[in-house]
N, C-alpha and C positions, 0 to 999 in steps of 0.2 A: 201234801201229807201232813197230818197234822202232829202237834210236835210228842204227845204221849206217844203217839206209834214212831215218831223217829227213837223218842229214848227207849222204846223197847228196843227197837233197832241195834242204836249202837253200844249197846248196855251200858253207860256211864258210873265212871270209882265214884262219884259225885253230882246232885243236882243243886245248884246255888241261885234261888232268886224266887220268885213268884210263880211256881210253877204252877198253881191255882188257875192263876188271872190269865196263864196263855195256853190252857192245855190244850182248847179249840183252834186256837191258833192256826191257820193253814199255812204251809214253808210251801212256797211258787218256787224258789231260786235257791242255790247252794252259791256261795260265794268265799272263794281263795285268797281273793286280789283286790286288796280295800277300791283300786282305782276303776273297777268295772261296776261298780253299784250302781244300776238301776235306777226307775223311778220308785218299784214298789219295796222300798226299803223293810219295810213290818216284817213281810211278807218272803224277807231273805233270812236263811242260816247261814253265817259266817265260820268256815274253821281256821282257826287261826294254826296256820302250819310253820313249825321251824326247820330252817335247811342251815347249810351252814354259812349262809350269806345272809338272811335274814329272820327275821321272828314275826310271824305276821299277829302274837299280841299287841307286839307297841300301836297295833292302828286300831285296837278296838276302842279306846274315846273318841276321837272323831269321828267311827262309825256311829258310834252310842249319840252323838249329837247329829247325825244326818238320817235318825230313825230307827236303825236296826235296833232289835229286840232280844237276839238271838244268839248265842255264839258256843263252840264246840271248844276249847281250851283245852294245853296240860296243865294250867296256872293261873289260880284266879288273878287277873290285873287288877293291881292298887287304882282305884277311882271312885272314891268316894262321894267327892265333890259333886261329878256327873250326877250319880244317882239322886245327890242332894235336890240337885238342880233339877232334874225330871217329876222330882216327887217320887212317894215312899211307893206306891201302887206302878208308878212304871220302869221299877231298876230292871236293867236286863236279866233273863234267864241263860245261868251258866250248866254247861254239863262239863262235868271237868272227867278226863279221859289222861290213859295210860302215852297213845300215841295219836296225835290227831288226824292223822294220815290214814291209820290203820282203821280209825272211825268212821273217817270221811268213805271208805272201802267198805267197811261193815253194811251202811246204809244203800250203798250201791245193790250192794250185792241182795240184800233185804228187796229193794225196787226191781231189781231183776226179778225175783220172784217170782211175784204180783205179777210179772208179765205170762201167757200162756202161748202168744204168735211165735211167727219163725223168727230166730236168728241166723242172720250170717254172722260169721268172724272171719275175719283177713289178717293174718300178719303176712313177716317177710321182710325181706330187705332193702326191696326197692319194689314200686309199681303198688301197694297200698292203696293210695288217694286216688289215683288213677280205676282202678277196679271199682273202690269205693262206690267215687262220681258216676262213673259208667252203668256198672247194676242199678242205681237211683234214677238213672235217663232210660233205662232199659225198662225198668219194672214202674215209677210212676206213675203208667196209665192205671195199673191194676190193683196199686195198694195204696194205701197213705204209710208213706214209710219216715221213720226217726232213724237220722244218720249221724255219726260222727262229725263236730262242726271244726272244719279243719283240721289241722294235725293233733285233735285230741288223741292220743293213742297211748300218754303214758302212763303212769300212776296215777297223775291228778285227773290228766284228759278223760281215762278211761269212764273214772264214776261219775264226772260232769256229763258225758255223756248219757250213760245209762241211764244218769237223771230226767233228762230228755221223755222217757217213754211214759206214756199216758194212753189213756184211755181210747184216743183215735187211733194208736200204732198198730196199723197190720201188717208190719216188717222191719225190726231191725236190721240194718246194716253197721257195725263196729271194727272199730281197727284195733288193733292190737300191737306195740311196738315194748320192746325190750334192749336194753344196753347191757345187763350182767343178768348172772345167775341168780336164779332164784324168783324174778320179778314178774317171770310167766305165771308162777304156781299163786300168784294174790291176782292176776288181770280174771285168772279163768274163773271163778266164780261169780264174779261181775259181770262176765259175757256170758258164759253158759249157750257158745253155739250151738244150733243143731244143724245146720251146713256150715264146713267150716272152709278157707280159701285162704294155699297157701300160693302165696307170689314169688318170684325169684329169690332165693337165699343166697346171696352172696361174702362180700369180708366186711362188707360195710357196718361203721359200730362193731367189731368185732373182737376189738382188744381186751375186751374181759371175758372171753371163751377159748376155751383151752384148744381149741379148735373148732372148723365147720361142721362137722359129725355133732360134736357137742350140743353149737347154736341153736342146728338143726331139732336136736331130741329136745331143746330147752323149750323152742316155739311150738312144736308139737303135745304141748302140755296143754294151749290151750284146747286140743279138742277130745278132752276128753269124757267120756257120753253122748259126743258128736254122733249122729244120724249119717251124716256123710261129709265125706273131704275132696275138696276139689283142686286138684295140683294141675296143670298142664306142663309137660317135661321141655315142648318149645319156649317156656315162659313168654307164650306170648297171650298180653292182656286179654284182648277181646275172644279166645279162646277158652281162656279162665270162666269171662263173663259169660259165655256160651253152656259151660258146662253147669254153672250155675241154677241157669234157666232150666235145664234139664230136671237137677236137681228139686227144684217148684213146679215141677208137671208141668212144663210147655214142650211144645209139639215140636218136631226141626222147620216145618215151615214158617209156623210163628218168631222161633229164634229169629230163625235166618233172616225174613222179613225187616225184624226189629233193631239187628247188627246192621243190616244195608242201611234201614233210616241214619241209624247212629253215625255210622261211620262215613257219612255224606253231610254229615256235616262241616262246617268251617269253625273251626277252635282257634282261640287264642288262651295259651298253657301261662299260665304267670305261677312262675318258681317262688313262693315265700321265702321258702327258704334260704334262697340266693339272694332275696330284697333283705333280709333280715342279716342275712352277709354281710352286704354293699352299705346297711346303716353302720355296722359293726365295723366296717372297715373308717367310713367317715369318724366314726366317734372315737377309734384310733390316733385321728389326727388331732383332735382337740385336746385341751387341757379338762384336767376332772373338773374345773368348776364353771367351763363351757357349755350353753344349753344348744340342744340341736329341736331344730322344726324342720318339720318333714312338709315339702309340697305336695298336694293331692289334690290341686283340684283339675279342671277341664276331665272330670271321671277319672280321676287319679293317673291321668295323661293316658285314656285308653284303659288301663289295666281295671279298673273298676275301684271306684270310690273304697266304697264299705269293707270289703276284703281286706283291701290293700290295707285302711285303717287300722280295722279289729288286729291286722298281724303286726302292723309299726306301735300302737298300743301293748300289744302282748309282749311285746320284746321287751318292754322296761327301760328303752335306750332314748323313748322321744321326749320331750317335753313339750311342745306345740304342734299342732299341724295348721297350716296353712288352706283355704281355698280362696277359689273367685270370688263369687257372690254368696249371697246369703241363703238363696234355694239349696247349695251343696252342703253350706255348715248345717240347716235346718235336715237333712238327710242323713245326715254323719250322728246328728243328736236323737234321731227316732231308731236307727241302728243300735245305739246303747254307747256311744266314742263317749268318753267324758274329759278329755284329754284337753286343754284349752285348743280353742280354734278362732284363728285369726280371718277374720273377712279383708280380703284386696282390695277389692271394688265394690263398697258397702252402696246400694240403691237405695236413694232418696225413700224410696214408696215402701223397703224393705226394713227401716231400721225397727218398727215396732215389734218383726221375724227378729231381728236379733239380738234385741231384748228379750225377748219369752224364753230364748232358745241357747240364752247363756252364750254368744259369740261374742266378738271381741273385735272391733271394728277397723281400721287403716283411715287414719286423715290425714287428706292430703290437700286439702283445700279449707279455705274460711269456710264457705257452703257448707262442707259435709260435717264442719266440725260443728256450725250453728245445727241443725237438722239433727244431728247425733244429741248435742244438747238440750234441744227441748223436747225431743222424746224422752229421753233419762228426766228431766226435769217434773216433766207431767204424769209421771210412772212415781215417784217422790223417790225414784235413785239415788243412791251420791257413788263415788270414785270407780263409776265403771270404768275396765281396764280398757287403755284406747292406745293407738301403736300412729307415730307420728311420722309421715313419710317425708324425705328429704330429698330435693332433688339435685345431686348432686354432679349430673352430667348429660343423664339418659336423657332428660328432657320429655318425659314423657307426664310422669305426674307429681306431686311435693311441693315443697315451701323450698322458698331461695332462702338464704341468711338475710338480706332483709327485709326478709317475713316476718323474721323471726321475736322482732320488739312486740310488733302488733298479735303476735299467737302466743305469747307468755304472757304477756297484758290480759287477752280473754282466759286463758286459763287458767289465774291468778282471779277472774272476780267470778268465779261459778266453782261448785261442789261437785256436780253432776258427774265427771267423767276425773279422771288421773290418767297421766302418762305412763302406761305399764314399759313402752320401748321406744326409743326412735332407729329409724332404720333409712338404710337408702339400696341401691342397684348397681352393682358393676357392670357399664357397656361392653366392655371388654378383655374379662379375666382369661377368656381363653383363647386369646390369641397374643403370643408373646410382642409382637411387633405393638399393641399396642397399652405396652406395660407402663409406660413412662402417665399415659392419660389415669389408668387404672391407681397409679399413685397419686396424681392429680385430686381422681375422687375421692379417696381415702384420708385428704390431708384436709379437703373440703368440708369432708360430714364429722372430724374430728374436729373441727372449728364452729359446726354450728351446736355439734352435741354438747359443749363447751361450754356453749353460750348459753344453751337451753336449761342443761341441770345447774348452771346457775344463775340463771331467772326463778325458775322454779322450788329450786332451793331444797332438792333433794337428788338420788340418782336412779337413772331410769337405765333399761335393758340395752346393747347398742348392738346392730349386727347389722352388716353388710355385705357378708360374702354370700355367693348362691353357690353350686356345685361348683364349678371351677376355682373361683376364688378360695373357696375350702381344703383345694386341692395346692394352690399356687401360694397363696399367699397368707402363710400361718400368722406375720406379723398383725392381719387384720380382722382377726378373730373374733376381736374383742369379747362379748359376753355370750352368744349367740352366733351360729353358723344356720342359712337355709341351704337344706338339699332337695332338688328337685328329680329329673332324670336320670340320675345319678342311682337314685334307687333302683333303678330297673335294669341298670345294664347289668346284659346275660341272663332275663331273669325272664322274659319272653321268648316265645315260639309261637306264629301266625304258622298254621297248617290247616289243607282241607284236604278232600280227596277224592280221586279220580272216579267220576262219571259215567266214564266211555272211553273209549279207544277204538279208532279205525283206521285202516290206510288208506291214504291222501295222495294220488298217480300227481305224477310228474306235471307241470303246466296248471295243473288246479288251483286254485285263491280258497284264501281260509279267510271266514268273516266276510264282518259290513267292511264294506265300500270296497273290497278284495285289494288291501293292503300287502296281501304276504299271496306271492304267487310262487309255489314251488318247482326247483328246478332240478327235482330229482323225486320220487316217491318216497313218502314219511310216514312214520306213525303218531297221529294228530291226536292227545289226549282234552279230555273237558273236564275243567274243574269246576265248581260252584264257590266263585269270588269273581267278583268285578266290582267295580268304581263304586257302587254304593254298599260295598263292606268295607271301601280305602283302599283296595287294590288300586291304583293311579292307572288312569289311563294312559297316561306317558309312558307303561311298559310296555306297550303294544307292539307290535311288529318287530322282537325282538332287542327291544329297548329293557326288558328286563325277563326274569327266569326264577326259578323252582326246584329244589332240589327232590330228585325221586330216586327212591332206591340210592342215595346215596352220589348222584349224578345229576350236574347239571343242565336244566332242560329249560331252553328259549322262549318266553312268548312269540307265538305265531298270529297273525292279526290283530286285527282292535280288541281289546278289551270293553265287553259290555257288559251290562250295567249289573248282572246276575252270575255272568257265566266271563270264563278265558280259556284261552287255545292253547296249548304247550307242545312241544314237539318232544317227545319221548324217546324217537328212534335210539335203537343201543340201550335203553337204560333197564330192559324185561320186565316192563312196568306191567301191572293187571290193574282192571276197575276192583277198587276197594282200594287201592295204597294211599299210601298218605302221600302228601307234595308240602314240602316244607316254603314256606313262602319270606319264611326268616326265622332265624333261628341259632343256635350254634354252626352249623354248617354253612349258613348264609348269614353272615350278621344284618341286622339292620341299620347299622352306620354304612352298608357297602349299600343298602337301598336309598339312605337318604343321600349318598354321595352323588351315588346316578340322575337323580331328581334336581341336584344342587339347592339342596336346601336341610335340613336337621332333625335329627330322629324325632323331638318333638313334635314334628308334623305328620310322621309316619304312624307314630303309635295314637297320637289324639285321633286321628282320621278314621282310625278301626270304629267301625259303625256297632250300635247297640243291637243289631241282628248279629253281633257272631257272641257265639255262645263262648261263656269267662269259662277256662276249669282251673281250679289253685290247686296248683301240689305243693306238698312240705319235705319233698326227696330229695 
């Protein structure tokens, strides 16, 4: 859009700057959050919004020196200088406004317009994102649809999303969520459903309503002009999503068709919102001038790299993320992460990826440190940030202390890289028996970090605990905490769902190689999971189970490589239910206990064939 038609848009008390030189101007990107900037800076409007925590003025110089041209203010910011510095033809264009908020809304609602296809809107109180996802897997074949990008659903999310819709949109889908009174009657303009879809309305968020009757007539505000409202009274989703379809002219056979595909599918649910928790709780534990790095790599242990990111990014709580190699940080930087990302195990062949791509490397050897150097060197770099591994017990990879002369000597006669952290590994913070080693290492890496920041002769980042140690041992916090796994827990649900169901007489064998021969007649369900989703073959023959309807139900025979057998009997199970394969009802610490071995292996193991869905409930 270009930026005359946004100032019609948001009418501005003020235009301050060149507005000559960028009427043409095309705005690609609307931008809240200085830390989410893009590559096409020009090409972004910033609104700079005050809450009562921060002022997003103070970050427009630094935008102003990474590009941006643009910005929506209540107050023009002192920066002179800047301008100085760009020259008199590129100072930014200011629209100075009453409420930036209320602008950044205006323009939404303006882009809604422009639009003529169908909308959906969803609110409610739970089930949203779920509906959401589902009607986009449902209707996909048939439209190119702009959907709400995770829990956009509030004030901010709502017009960042509507910003979304463009000239290929043949169906929005939008969410719509409210905490208090009054903040339906600014969403509905911005959406202007014409199917609107309400989900369960329950107490949730519900403390600034004077009651449910209330919340109710409050969220019912967004449909109004609405064409049609789709409620189901069993709140049950794919009902909802049913009705929907109805609602876009599809036929019951087609529905029906396209819920059986849907719901044969195998989902793994990852909770944001409970990962955004679980960092919230970590960061409870630390001191305010403690940094936390989030692990994400091996696919963000299962859960999905870029997701996971974009939501530990949005929280505001990370300061680093972590991955393996240099393929995952260069995926995290094409997604738009701009968060520092530390590479583990930086590949000889890879370091020229992680230069281009702004990563931040881990040495732990002479090798990787020469190779990391003369790429930087030949690039004419100087103080890339480099993270120094110390081996402190694990033995696995690092400099011993006396390394240490000979690695402050090389990094004393080169420019090319700085020691942004040195860091090491706890073998055994979580297990108490072997506390006494765990202090061991702690008293190790404080002797060599010692040594280090004075060879070097300044002070670098120090951190050694991972999730447990985080949890065990406050003393050794020092500047930095990594949390790994730690993220997830409770924040996953592995489920798929039943197949088939037949009865199985008595003496019969289920499966290859007739492992399970029954000794009484059962009713034998088919799921779609086996060992190349990570369902373990080791569950076989009753070595593991699935919760349905609420009830636990056996593996019966081997587990192949596409499909597994469950025995259902008692539980009134039908083809379509879901079978929870972990979840809250079955954790997955009680799966990796069976296996004897650690949730890390349960969840990395979920195969790129099961479809991710994030909810924000």
């Amino acid at each position: 859009m270009l930026i005359q038609d946004i100032i019609q848009a948001i009418c501005p008390l003020q235009v301050v700057g060149h507005s000559d030189d960028l009427q043409n101007l095309d705005i690609r990107h609307l931008l809240t959050d200085s830390r989410q900037l893009g590559s096409e800076a020009e090409a972004t409007l910033f609104f700079a919004l005050k809450t009562d925590k921060n002022d997003g003025a103070k970050y427009i110089p630094q935008l102003i020196e990474r590009g941006v041209k643009t910005f929506v203010v209540e107050k023009i910011p002192a920066i002179p200088e800047i301008q100085v510095s760009h020259g008199e033809q590129s100072r930014p264009l200011f629209m100075v406004v009453e409420d930036s908020l209320a602008a950044l809304q205006r323009l939404a609602a303006y882009k809604r317009s422009l639009y003529k296809g169908p909308v959906i809107g969803i609110t409610g109180s739970n089930g949203k994102t779920v509906v959401k996802e589902w009607l986009y897997q449902l209707l996909k074949e048939d439209y190119r649809i702009t959907r709400s990008p995770r829990s956009y659903n509030s004030q901010i999310g709502v017009p960042l999303s509507v910003w979304q819709l463009n000239e290929q949109t043949e169906l929005a889908i939008l969410e719509a969520g409210i905490s208090q009174m009054g903040e339906m009657a600014r969403l509905q303009p911005m959406i202007q459903p014409t199917i609107g879809v309400i989900t369960y309305i329950g107490t949730e968020h519900g403390e600034n309503f004077p009651s449910l009757a209330t919340k109710r007539a409050e969220k019912m505000l967004l449909f109004a002009g609405c064409d049609t409202i789709v409620e189901d009274p069993t709140h049950q989703n794919i009902r909802t999503c049913a009705g929907v379809m109805r609602a876009l002219g599809y036929d019951e056979d087609t529905i029906a068709k396209r819920i059986l595909q849907q719901t044969h599918e195998t989902i793994l649910e990852v909770n944001l919102r409970k990962m955004v928790e679980n960092v919230r709780y970590y960061r409870s534990l630390l001191r305010d001038e403690t940094m936390l790095t989030c692990m994400v790599k091996a696919f963000g242990y299962g859960a999905g790299s870029v997701d996971v990111s974009r939501a530990l990014q949005d929280c505001g709580m990370v300061d680093y993320l972590a991955v393996a190699v240099a393929d995952e940080g260069v995926e995290l930087r094409k997604a738009g992460i701009t968060l520092p990302i530390i590479i583990m195990d930086p590949e000889v062949a890879a370091m020229d990826l992680i230069l281009e791509n702004n990563l931040q490397p881990n040495i732990y050897s002479f090798a990787v440190l020469e190779n990391i150097i003369r790429a930087a060197e030949a690039k004419g770099l100087e103080d890339l940030p480099v993270h120094i591994k110390i081996d402190s017990g694990m033995h696995r990879l690092g400099f011993y202390q006396e390394d240490l002369g000979a690695l402050i000597a090389r990094l004393q006669d080169q420019k090319a890289v700085r020691v942004a952290s040195v860091f090491s590994h706890f073998a055994g913070s979580d297990e108490a028996g072997l506390d006494d080693f765990t202090h061991e290492q702690a008293h190790y890496f404080a002797a060599c970090t010692e040594q280090l920041e004075a060879g070097l002769g300044y002070t670098v980042i120090k951190h050694i605990c991972n999730t447990a140690g985080t949890e065990r041992f406050a003393e050794y916090h020092y500047d930095m905490c990594r949390v790994g796994i730690g993220l997830l827990r409770g924040a996953c649900t592995l489920k798929t769902t039943i197949l088939s169901i037949k009865t199985v007489k008595k003496g019969e064998s289920i499966g290859y190689g007739r492992r399970t021969i029954l000794n009484e007649d059962r009713q034998i369900a088919v799921i779609p999971i086996g060992y190349a989703d990570g369902f373990d073959r080791r569950f076989s023959n009753y070595g593991g189970e699935v919760v349905v309807r609420g009830k636990r139900c056996p593996v019966v025979g081997n587990v192949c490589m596409d499909q597994a057998m469950v025995d259902v009997t008692g539980a009134d199970a039908q083809v379509g239910d879901f079978a929870v394969v972990f979840g809250e009802q079955l954790p997955v610490e009680e799966l990796a206990n069976k296996l004897n071995t650690i949730t890390y292996e349960i969840l990395s193991s979920i195969s790129r064939r099961v479809q991710r869905v994030y909810l924000y409930e």
